[in-house]
Structure formats: C-alpha cells, structure tokens
N, C-alpha and C positions, 0 to 999 in steps of 0.2 A: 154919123161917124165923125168923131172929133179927132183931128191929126197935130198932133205936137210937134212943134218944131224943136229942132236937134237944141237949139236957144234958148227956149222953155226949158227943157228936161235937164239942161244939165245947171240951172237955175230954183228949178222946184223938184227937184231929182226925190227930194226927202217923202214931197207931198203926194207924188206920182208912187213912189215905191209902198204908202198907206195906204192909196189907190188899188193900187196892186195885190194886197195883203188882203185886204178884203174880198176879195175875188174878182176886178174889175180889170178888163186888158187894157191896156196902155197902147198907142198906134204910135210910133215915133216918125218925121217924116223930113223932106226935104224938098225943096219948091214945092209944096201941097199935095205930094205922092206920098206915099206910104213905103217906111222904108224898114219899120222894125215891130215887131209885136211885144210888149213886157206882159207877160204872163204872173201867175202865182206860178210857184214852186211846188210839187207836188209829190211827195216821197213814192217811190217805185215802189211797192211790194210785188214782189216773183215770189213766190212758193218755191222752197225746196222740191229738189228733184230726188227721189232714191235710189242711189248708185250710180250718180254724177261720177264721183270720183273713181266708181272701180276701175282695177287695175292701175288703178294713178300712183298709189302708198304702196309700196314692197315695206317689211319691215325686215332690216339687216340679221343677217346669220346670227353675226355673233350679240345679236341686243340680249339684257339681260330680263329677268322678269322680276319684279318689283319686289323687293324684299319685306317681307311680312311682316317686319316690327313698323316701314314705312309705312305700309296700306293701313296697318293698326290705328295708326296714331291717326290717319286720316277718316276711320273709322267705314273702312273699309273690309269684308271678308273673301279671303280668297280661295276659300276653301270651295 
C-alpha cells in the first residue's frame, strides 16, 4: 500500500486523478497514516420506482384540458 502524502497530491494532483480514472484508489496520507481514499467516480443508477409519487401531484380544479388544434400540431390524438 502506497500512502501519498497531502505534498505529493496536491503537486501531482493531475497524475493521481489519471490514476484514479483508470480505476486505481489513490490513499492520501499524513505522517505515514492514511488519511483519505481517491476513488473513481461511479454514476448511481437506482431504477425507478412505480408510484413513488402517488398522491404527491393533485391537478387543480380549474386546469384546463389541452386544446385540440395544440395536441394537433404536436401530432398528438385526443380523441
């Protein structure tokens, strides 16, 4: 386990972050303890849930309903 010191990294911060990119952890440290982990970045995917939202959207009394020559043009049938 290799421990970078806070001196190094914020010196090769560039090299450590290509390091990183590649999937490799980074161990940042401070008198030779370990004091941070640089990770890659990893997008979250969650699945939607169905009917998270029920009950959340009311639609107002007075809303109107979408006038027919609009939904047309959008090529939309509301029939």
């Amino acid at each position: 386990m290799v421990i970078n010191t806070v001196t190094e990294a914020k010196t090769q911060l560039s090299a450590l972050l290509d390091r990183v990119a590649n999937g490799e952890e980074v161990i940042l440290g401070r008198a030779g303890k370990p004091v941070a982990i640089l990770t890659p970045y990893r997008e979250e995917h969650r699945p939607r849930r169905p009917g998270r939202l029920r009950g959340k959207i009311h639609i107002s009394e007075d809303f109107d309903d979408l006038p027919a020559e609009f939904a047309s043009a959008f090529g939309a049938d509301l029939s």
